[in-house]
CHARMM-style PDB file with segment names, atoms N, HN, CA, C and O in Angstrom:
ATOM      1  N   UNK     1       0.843  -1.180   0.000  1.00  0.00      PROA
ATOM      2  CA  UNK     1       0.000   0.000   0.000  1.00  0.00      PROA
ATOM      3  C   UNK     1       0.889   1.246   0.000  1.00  0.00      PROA
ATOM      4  O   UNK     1       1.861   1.453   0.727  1.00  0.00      PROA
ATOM      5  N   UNK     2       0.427   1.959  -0.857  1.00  0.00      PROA
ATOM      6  HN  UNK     2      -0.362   1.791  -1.447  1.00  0.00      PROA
ATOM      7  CA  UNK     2       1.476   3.428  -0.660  1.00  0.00      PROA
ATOM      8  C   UNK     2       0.644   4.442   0.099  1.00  0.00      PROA
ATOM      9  O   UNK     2      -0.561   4.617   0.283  1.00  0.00      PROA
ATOM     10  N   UNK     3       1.781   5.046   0.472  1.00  0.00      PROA
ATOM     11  HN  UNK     3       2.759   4.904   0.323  1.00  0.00      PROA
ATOM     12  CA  UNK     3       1.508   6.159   1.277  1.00  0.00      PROA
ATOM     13  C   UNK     3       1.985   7.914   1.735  1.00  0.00      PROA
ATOM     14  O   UNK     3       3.097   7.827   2.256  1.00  0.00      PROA
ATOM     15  N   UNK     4       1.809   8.483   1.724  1.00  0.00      PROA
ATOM     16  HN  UNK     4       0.906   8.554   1.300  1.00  0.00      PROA
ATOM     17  CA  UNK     4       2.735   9.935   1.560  1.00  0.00      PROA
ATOM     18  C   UNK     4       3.525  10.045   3.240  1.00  0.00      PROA
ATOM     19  O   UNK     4       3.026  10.092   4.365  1.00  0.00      PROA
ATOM     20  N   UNK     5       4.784  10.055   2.813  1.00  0.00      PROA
ATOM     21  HN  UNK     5       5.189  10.016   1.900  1.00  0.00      PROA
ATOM     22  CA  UNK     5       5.485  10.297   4.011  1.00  0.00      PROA
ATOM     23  C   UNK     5       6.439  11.724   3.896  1.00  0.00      PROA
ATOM     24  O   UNK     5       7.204  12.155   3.033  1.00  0.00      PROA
ATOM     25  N   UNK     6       5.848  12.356   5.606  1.00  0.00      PROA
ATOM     26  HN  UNK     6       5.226  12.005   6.306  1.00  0.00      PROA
ATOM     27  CA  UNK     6       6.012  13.497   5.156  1.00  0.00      PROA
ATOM     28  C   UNK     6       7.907  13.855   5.911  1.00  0.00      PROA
ATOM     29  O   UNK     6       8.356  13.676   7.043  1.00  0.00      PROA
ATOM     30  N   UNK     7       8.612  14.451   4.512  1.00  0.00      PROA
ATOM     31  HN  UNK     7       8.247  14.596   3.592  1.00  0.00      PROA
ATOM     32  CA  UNK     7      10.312  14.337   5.034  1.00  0.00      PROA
ATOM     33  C   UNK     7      10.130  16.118   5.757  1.00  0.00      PROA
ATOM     34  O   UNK     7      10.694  16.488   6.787  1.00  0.00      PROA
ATOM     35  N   UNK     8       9.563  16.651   5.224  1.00  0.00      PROA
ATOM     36  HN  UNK     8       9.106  16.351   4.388  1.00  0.00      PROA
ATOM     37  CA  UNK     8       9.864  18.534   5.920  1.00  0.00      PROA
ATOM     38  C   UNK     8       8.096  18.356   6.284  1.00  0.00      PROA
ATOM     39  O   UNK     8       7.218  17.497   6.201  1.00  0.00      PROA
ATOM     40  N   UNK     9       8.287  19.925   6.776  1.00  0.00      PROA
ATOM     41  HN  UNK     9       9.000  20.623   6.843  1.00  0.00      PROA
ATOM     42  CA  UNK     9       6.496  20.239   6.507  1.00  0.00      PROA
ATOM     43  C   UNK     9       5.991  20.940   5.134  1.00  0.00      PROA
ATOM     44  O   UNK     9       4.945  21.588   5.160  1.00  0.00      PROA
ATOM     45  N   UNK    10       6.609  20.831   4.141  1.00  0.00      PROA
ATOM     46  HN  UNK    10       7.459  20.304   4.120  1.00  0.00      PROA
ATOM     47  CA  UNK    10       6.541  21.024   2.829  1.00  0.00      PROA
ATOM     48  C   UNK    10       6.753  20.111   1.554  1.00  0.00      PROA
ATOM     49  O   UNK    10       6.575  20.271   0.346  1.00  0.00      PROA
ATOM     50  N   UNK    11       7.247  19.002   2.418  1.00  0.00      PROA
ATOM     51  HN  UNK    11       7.392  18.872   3.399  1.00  0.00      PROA
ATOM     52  CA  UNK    11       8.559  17.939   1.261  1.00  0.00      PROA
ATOM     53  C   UNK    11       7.441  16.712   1.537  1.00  0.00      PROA
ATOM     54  O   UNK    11       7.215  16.519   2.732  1.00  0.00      PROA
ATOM     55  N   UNK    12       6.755  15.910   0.643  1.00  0.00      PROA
ATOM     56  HN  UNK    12       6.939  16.067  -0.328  1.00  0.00      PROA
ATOM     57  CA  UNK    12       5.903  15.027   0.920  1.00  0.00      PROA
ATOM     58  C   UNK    12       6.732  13.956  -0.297  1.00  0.00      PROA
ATOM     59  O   UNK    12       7.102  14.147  -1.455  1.00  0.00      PROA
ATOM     60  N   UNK    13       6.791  12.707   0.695  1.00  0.00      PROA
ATOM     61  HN  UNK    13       6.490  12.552   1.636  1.00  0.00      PROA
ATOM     62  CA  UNK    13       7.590  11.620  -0.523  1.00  0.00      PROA
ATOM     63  C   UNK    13       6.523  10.268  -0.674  1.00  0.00      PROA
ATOM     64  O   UNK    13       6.168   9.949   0.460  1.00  0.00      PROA
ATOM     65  N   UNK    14       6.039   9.573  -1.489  1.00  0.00      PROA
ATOM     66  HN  UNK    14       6.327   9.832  -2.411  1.00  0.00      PROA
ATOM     67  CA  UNK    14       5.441   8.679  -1.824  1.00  0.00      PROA
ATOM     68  C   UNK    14       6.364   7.309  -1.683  1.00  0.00      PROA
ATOM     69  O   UNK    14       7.313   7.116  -2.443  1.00  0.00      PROA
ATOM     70  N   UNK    15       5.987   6.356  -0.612  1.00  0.00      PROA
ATOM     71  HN  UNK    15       5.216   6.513   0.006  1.00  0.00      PROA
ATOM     72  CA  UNK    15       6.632   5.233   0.210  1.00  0.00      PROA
ATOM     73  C   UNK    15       5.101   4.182   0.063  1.00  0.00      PROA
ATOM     74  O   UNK    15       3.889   4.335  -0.085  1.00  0.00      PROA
ATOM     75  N   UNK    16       6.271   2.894   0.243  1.00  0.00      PROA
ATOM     76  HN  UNK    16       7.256   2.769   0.363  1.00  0.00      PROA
ATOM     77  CA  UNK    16       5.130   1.479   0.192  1.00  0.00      PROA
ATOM     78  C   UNK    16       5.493   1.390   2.041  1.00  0.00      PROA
ATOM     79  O   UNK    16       6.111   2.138   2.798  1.00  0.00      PROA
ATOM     80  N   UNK    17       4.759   0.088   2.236  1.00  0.00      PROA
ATOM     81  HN  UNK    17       4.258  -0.520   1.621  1.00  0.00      PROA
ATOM     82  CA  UNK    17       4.876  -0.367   3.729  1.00  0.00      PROA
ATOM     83  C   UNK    17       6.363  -0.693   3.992  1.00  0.00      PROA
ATOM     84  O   UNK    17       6.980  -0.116   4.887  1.00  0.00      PROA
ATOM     85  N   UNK    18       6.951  -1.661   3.169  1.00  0.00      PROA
ATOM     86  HN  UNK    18       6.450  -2.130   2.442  1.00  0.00      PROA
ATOM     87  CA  UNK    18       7.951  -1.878   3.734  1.00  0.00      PROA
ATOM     88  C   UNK    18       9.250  -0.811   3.313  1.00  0.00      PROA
ATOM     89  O   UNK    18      10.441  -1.026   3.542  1.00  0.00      PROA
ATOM     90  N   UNK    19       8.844   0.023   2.844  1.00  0.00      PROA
ATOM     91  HN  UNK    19       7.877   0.197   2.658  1.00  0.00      PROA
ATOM     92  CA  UNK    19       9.818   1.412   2.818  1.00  0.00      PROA
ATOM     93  C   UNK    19       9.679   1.962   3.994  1.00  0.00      PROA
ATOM     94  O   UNK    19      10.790   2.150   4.490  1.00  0.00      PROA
ATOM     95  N   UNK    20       8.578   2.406   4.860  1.00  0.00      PROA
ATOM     96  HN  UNK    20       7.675   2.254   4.457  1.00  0.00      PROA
ATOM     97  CA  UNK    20       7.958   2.565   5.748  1.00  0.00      PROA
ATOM     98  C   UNK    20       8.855   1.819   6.869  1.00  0.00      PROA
ATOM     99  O   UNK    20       9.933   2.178   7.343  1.00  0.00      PROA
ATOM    100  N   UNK    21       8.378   1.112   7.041  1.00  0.00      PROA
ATOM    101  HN  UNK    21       7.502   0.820   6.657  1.00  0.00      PROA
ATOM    102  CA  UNK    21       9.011  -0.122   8.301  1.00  0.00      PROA
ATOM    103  C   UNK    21      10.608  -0.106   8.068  1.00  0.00      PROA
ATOM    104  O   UNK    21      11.310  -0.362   9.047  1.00  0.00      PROA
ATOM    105  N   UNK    22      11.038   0.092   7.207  1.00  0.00      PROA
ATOM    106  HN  UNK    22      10.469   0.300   6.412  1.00  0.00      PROA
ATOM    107  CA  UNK    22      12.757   0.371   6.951  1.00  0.00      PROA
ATOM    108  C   UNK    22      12.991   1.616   8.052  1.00  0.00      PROA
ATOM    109  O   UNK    22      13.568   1.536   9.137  1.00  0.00      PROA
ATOM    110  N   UNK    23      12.235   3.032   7.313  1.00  0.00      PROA
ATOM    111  HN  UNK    23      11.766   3.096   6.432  1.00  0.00      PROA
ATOM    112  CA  UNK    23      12.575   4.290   7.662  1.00  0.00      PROA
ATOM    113  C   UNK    23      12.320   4.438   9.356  1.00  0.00      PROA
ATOM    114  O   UNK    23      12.916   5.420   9.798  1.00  0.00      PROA
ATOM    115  N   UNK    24      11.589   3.698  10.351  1.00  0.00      PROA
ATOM    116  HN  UNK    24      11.105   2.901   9.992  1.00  0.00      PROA
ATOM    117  CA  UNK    24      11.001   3.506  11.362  1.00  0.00      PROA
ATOM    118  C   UNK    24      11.981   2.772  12.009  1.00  0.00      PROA
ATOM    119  O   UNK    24      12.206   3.122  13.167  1.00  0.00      PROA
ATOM    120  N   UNK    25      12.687   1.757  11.525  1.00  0.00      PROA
ATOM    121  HN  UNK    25      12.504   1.472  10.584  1.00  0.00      PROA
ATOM    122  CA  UNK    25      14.031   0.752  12.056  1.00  0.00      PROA
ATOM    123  C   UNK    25      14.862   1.604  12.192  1.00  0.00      PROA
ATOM    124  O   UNK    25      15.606   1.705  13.167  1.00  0.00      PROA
ATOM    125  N   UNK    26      14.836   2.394  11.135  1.00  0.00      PROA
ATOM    126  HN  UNK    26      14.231   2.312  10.343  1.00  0.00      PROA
ATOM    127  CA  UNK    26      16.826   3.088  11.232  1.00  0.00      PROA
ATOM    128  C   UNK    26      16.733   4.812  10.752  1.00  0.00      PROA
ATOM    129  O   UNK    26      17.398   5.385   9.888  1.00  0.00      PROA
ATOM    130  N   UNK    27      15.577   5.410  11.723  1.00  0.00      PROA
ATOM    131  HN  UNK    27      15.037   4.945  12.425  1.00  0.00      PROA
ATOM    132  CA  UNK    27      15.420   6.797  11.658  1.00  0.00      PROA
ATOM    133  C   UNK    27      16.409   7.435  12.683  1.00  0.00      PROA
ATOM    134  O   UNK    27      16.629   8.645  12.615  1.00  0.00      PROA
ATOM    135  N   UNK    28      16.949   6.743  13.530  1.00  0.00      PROA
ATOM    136  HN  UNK    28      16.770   5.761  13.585  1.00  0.00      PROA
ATOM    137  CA  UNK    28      17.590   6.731  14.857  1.00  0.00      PROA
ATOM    138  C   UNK    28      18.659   6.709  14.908  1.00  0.00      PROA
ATOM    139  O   UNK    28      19.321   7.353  15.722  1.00  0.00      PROA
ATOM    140  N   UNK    29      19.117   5.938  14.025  1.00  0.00      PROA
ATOM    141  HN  UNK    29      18.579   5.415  13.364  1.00  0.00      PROA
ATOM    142  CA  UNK    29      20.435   5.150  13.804  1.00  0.00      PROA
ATOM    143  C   UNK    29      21.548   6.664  13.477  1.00  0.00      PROA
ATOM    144  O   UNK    29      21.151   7.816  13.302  1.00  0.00      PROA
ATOM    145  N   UNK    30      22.659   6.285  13.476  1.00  0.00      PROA
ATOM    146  HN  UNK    30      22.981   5.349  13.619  1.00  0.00      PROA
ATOM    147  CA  UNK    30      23.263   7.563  13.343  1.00  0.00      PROA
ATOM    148  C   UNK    30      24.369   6.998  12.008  1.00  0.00      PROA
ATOM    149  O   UNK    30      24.882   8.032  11.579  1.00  0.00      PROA
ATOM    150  N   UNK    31      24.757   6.145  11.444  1.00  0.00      PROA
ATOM    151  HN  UNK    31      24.340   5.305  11.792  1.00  0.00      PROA
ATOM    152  CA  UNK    31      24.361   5.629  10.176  1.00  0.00      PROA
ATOM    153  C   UNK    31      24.448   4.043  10.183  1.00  0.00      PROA
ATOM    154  O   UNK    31      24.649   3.500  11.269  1.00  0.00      PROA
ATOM    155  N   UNK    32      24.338   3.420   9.268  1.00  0.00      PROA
ATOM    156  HN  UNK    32      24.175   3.861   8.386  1.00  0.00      PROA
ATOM    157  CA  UNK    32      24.420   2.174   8.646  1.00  0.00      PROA
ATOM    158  C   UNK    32      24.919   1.631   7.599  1.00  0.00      PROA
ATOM    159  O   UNK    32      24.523   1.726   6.437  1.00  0.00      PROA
ATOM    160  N   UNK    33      25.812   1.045   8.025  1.00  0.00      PROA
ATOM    161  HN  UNK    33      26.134   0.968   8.969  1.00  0.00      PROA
ATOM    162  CA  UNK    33      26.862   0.362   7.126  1.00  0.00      PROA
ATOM    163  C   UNK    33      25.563  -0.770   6.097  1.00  0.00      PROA
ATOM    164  O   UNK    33      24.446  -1.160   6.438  1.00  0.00      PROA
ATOM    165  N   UNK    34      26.510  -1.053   4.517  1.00  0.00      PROA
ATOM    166  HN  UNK    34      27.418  -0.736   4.240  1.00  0.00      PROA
ATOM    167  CA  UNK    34      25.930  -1.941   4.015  1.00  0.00      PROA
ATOM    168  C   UNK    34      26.275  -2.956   4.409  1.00  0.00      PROA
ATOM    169  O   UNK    34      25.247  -3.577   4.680  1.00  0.00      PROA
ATOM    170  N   UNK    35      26.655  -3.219   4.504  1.00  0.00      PROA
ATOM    171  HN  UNK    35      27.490  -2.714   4.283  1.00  0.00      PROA
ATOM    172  CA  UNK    35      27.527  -4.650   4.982  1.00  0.00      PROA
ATOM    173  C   UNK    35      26.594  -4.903   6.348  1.00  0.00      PROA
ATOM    174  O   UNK    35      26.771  -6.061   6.728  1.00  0.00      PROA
ATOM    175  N   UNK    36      25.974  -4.424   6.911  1.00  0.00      PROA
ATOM    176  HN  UNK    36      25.830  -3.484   6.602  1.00  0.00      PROA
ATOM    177  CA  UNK    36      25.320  -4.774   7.840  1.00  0.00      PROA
ATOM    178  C   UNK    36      23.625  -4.528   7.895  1.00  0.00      PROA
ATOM    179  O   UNK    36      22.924  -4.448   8.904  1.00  0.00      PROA
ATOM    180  N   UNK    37      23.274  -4.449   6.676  1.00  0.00      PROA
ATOM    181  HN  UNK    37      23.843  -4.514   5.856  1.00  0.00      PROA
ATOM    182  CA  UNK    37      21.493  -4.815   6.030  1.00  0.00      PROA
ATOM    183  C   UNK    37      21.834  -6.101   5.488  1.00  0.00      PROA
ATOM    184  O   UNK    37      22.916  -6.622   5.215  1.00  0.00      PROA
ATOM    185  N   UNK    38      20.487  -6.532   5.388  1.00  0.00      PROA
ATOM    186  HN  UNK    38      19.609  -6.109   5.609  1.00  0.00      PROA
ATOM    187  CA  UNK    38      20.239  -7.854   4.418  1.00  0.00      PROA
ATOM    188  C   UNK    38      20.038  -7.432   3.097  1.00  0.00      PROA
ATOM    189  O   UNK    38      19.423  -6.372   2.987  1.00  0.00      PROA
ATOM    190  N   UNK    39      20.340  -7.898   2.232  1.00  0.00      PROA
ATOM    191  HN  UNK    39      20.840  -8.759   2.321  1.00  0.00      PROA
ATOM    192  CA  UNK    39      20.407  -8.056   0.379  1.00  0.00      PROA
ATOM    193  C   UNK    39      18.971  -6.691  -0.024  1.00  0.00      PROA
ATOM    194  O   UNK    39      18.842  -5.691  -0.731  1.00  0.00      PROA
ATOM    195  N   UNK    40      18.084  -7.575   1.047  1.00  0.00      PROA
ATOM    196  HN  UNK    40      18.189  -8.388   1.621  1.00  0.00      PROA
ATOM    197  CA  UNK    40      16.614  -6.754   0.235  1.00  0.00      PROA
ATOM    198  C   UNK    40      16.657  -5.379   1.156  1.00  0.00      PROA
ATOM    199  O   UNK    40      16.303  -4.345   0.590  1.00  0.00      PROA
ATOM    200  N   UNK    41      17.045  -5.306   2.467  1.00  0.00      PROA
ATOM    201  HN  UNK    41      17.332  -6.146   2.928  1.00  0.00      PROA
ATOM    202  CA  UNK    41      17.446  -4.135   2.658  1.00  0.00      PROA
ATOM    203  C   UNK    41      18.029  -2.820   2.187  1.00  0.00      PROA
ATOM    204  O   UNK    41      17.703  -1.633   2.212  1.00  0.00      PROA
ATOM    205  N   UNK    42      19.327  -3.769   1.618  1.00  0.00      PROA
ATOM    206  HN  UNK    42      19.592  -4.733   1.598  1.00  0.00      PROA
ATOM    207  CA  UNK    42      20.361  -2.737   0.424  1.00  0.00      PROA
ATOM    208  C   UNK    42      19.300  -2.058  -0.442  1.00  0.00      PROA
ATOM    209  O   UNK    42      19.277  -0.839  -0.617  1.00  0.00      PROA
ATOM    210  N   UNK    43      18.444  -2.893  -0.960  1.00  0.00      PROA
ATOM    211  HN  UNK    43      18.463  -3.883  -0.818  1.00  0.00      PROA
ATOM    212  CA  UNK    43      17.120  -2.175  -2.447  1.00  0.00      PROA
ATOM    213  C   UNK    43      16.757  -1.481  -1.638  1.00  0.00      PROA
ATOM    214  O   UNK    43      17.205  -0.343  -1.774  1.00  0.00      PROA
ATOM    215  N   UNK    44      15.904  -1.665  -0.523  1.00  0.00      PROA
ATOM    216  HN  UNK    44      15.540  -2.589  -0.413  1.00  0.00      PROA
ATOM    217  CA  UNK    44      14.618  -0.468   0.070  1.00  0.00      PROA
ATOM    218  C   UNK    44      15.950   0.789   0.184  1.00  0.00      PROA
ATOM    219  O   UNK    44      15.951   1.809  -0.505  1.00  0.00      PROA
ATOM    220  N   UNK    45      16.993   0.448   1.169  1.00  0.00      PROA
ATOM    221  HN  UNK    45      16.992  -0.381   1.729  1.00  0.00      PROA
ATOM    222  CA  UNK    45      18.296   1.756   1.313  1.00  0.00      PROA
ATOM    223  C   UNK    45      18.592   2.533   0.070  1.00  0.00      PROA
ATOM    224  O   UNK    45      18.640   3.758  -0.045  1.00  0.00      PROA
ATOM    225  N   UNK    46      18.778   1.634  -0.823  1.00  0.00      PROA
ATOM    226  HN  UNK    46      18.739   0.639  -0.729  1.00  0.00      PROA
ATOM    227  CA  UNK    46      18.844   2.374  -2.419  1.00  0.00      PROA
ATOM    228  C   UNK    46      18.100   3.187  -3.119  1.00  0.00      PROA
ATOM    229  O   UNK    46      18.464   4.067  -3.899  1.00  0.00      PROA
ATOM    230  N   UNK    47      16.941   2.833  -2.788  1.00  0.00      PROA
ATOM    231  HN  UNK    47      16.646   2.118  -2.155  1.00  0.00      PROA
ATOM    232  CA  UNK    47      15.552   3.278  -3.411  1.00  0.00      PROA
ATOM    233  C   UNK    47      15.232   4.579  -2.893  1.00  0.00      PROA
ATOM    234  O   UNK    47      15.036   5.641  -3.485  1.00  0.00      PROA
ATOM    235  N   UNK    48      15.216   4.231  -1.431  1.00  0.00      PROA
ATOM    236  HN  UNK    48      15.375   3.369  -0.951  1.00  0.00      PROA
ATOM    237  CA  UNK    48      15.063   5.811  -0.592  1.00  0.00      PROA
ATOM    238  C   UNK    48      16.159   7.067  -0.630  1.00  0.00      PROA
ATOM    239  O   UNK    48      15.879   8.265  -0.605  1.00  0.00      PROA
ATOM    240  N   UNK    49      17.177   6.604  -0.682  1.00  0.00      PROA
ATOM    241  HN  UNK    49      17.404   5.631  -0.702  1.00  0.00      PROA
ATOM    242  CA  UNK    49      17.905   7.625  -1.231  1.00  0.00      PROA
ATOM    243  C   UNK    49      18.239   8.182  -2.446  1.00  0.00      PROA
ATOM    244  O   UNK    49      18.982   9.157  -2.553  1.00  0.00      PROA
ATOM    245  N   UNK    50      17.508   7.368  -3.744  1.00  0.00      PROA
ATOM    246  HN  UNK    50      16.904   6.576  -3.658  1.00  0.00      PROA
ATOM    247  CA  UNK    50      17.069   8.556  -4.705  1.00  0.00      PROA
ATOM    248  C   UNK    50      16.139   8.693  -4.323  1.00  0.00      PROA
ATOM    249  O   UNK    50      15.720   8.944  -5.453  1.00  0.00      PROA
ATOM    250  N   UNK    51      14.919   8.823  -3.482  1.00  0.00      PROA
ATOM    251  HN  UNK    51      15.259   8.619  -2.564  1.00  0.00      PROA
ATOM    252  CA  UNK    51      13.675   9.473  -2.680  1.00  0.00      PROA
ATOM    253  C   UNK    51      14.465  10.802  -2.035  1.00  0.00      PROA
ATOM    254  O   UNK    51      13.763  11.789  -1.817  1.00  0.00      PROA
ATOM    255  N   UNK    52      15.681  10.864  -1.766  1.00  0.00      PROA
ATOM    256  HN  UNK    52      16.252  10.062  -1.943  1.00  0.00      PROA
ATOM    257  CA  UNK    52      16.583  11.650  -0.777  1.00  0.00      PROA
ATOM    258  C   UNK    52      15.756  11.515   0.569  1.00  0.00      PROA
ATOM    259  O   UNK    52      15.279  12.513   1.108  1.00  0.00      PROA
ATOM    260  N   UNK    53      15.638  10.513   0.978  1.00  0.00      PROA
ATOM    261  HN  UNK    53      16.025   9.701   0.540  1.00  0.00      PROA
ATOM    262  CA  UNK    53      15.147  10.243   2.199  1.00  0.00      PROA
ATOM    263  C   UNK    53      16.436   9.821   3.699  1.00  0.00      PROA
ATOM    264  O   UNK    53      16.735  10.142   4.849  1.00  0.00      PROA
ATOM    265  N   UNK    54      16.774   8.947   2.632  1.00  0.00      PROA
ATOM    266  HN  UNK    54      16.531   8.686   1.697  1.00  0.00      PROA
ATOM    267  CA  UNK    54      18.119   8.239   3.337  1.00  0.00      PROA
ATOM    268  C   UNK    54      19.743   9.287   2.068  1.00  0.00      PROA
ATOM    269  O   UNK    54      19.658   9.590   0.878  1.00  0.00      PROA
ATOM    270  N   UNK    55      20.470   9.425   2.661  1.00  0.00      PROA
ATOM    271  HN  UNK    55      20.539   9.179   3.628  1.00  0.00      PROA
ATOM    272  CA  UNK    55      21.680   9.774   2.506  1.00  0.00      PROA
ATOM    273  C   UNK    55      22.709   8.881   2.210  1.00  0.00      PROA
ATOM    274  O   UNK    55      22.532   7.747   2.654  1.00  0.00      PROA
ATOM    275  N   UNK    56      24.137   9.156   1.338  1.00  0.00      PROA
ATOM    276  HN  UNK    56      24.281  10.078   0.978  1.00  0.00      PROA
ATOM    277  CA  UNK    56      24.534   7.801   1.099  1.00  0.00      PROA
ATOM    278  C   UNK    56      25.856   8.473   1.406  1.00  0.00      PROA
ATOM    279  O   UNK    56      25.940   9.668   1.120  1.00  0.00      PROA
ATOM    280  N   UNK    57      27.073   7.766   2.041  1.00  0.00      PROA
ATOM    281  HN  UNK    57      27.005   6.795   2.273  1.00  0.00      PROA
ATOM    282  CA  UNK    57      28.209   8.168   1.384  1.00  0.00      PROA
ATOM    283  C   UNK    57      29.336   6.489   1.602  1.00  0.00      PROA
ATOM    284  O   UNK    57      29.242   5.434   2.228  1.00  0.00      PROA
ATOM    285  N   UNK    58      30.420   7.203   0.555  1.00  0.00      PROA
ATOM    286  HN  UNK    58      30.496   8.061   0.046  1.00  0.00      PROA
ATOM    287  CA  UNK    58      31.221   6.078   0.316  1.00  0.00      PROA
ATOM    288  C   UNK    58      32.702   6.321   1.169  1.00  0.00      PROA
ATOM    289  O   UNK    58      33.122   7.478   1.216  1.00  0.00      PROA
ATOM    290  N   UNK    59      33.488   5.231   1.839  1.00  0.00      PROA
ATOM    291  HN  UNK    59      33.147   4.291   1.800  1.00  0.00      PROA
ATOM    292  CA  UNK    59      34.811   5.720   2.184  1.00  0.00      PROA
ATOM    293  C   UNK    59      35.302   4.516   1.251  1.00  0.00      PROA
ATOM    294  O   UNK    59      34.656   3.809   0.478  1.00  0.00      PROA
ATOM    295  N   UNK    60      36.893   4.522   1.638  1.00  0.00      PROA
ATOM    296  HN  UNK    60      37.417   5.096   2.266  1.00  0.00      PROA
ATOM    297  CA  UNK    60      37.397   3.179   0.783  1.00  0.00      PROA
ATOM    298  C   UNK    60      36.930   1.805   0.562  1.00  0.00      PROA
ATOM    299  O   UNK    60      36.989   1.056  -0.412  1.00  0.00      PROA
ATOM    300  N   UNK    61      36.320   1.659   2.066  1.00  0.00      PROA
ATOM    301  HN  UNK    61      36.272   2.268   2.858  1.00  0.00      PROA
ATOM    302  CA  UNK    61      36.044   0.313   2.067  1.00  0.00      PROA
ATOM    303  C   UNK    61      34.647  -0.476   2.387  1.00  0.00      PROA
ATOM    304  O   UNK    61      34.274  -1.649   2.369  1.00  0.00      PROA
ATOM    305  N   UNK    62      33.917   1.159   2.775  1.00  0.00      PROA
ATOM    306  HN  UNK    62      34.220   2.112   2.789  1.00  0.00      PROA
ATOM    307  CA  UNK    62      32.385   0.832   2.965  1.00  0.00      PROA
ATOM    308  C   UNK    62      31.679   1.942   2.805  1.00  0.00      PROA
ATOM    309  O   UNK    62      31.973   3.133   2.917  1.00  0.00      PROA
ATOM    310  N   UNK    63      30.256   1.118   2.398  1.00  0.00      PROA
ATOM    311  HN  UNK    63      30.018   0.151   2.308  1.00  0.00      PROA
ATOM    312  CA  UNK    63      29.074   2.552   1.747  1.00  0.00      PROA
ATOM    313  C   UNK    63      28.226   2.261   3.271  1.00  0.00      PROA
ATOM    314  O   UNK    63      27.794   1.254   3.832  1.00  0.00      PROA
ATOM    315  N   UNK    64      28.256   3.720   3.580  1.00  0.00      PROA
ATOM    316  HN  UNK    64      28.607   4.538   3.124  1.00  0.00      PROA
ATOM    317  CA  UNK    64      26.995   4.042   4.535  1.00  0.00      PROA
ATOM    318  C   UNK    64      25.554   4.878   4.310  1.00  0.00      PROA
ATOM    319  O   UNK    64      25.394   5.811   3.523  1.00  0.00      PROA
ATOM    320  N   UNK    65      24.858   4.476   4.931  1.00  0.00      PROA
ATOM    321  HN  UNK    65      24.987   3.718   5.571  1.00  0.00      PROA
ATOM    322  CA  UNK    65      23.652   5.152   4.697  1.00  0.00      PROA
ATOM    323  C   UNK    65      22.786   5.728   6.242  1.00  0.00      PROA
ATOM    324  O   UNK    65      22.379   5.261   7.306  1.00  0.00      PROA
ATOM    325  N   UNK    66      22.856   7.179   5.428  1.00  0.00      PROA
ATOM    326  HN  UNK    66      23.187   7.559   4.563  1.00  0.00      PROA
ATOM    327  CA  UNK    66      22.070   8.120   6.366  1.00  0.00      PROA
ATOM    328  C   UNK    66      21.036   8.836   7.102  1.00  0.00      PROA
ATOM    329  O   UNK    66      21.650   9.896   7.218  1.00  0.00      PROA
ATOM    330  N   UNK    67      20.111   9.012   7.588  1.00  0.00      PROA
ATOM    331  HN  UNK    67      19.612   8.150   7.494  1.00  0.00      PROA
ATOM    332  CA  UNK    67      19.005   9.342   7.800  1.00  0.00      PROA
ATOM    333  C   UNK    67      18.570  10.987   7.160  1.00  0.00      PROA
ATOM    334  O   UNK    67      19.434  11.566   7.818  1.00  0.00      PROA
ATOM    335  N   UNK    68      18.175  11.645   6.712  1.00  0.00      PROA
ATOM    336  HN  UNK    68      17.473  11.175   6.178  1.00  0.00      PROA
ATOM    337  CA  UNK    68      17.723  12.876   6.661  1.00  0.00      PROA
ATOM    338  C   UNK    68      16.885  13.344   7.434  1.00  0.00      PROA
ATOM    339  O   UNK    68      15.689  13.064   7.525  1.00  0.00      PROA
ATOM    340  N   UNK    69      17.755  14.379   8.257  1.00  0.00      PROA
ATOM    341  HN  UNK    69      18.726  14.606   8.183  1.00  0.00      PROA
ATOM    342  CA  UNK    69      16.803  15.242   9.078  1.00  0.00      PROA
ATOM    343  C   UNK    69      16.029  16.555   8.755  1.00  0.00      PROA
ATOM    344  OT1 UNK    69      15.305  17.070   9.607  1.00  0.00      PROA
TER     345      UNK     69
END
């Protein structure tokens, strides 16, 4: 089921449930390594950050992902 999730009080992004239930796990988190999601995790992480929901960055040896506040 989709749903409008709101990122500002102006910025409205269109999310399914389990995009949802991702952003709710690791809104908190202060970041998250890939290496430490599961496979289908990595997609929902991927997905949302061209949403610019989640944030991405790379160092040499690992991609993290960020929350947007």
């Amino acid at each position: 089921m989709l749903r409008w999730y709101n990122l500002t009080s102006k910025i409205r992004v269109c999310v399914n449930n389990d995009d949802l239930e991702f952003i709710d796990k690791h809104k908190r988190s202060k970041k998250i390594s890939k290496s430490s999601l599961a496979p289908e995790e990595v997609d929902i992480a991927d997905k949302l950050v061209q949403k610019s929901i989640f944030g991405r960055y790379k160092t040499e040896s690992e991609t993290f992902y960020l929350f947007n506040r």
